[in-house]
C-alpha positions as CSV (number, residue, x, y, z in Angstrom):
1,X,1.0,5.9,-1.7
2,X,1.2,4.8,1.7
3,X,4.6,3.6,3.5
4,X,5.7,1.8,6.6
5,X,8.1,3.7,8.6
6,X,9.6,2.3,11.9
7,X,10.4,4.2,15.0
8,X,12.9,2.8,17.1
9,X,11.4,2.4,20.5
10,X,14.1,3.6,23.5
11,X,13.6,3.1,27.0
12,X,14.1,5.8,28.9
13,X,16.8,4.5,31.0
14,X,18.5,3.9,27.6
15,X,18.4,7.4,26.4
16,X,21.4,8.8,28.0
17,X,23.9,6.0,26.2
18,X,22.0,6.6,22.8
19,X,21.7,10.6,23.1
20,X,25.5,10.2,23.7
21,X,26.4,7.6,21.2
22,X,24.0,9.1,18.6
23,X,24.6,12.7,19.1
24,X,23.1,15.8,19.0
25,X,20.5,14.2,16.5
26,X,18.5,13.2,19.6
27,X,16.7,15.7,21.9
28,X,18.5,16.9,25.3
29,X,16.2,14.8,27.2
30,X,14.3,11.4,26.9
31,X,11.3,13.9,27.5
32,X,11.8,15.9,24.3
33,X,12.6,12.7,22.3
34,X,9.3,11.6,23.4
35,X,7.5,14.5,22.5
36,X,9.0,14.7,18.8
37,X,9.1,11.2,18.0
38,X,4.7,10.9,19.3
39,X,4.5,13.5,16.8
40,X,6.4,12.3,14.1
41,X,4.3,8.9,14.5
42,X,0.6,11.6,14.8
43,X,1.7,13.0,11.4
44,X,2.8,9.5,9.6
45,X,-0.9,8.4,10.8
46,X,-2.2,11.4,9.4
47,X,-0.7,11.1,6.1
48,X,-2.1,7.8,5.7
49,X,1.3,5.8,6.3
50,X,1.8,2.7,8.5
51,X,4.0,3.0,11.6
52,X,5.9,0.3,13.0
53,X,7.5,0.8,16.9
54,X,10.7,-1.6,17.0
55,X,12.5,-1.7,20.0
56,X,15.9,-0.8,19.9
57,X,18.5,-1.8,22.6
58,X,21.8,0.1,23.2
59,X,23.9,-3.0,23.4
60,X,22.8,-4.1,20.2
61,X,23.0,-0.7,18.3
62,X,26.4,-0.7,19.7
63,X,27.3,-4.2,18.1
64,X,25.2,-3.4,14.5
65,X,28.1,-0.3,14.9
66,X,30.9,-2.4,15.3
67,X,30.1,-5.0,13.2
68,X,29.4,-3.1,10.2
69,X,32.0,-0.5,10.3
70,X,29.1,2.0,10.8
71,X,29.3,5.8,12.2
72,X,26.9,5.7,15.3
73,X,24.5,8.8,14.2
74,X,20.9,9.2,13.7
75,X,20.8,7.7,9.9
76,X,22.5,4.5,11.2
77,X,19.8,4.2,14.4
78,X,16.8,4.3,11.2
79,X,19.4,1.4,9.6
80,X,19.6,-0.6,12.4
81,X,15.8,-0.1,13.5
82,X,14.6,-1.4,9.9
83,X,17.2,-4.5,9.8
84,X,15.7,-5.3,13.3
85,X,12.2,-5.0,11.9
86,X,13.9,-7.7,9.2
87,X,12.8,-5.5,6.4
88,X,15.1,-5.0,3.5
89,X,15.4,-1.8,1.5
């Protein structure tokens, strides 16, 4: 059965404020992120799945935090990727 998962999209001058909101979840560097995340998307392809890229700003990850009471961390970046995307679980 095939699924839709969605990447957040971060720009690269955005990385820094995520990798240090978010944590050690991210890669070191925007490069590694890249690298990892490409792949991730590669092997969702592979595996028959839909991928969806939403773009994620920092501000607004920031405010979905607040606003819901949420721990910044990597599970709460998928959260607020898919409520961007407007899906609902």
């Amino acid at each position: 059965m095939a699924f839709v998962f969605p990447f957040p999209v971060i720009s690269k001058e955005e990385y820094p404020s995520f990798r240090q909101q978010v944590g050690s979840h991210l890669a070191d560097s925007y490069d590694e992120w890249l690298k990892v995340h490409n792949e991730q998307i590669e092997e969702a392809r592979r595996n028959g799945d839909t991928v969806a890229r939403i773009e994620v700003k920092y501000d607004e990850f920031v405010e979905f935090c607040r606003t819901t009471g949420a721990t910044s961390n990597a599970n709460t970046l998928l959260d607020f990727t898919v409520k961007k995307a407007g899906w609902k679980p």
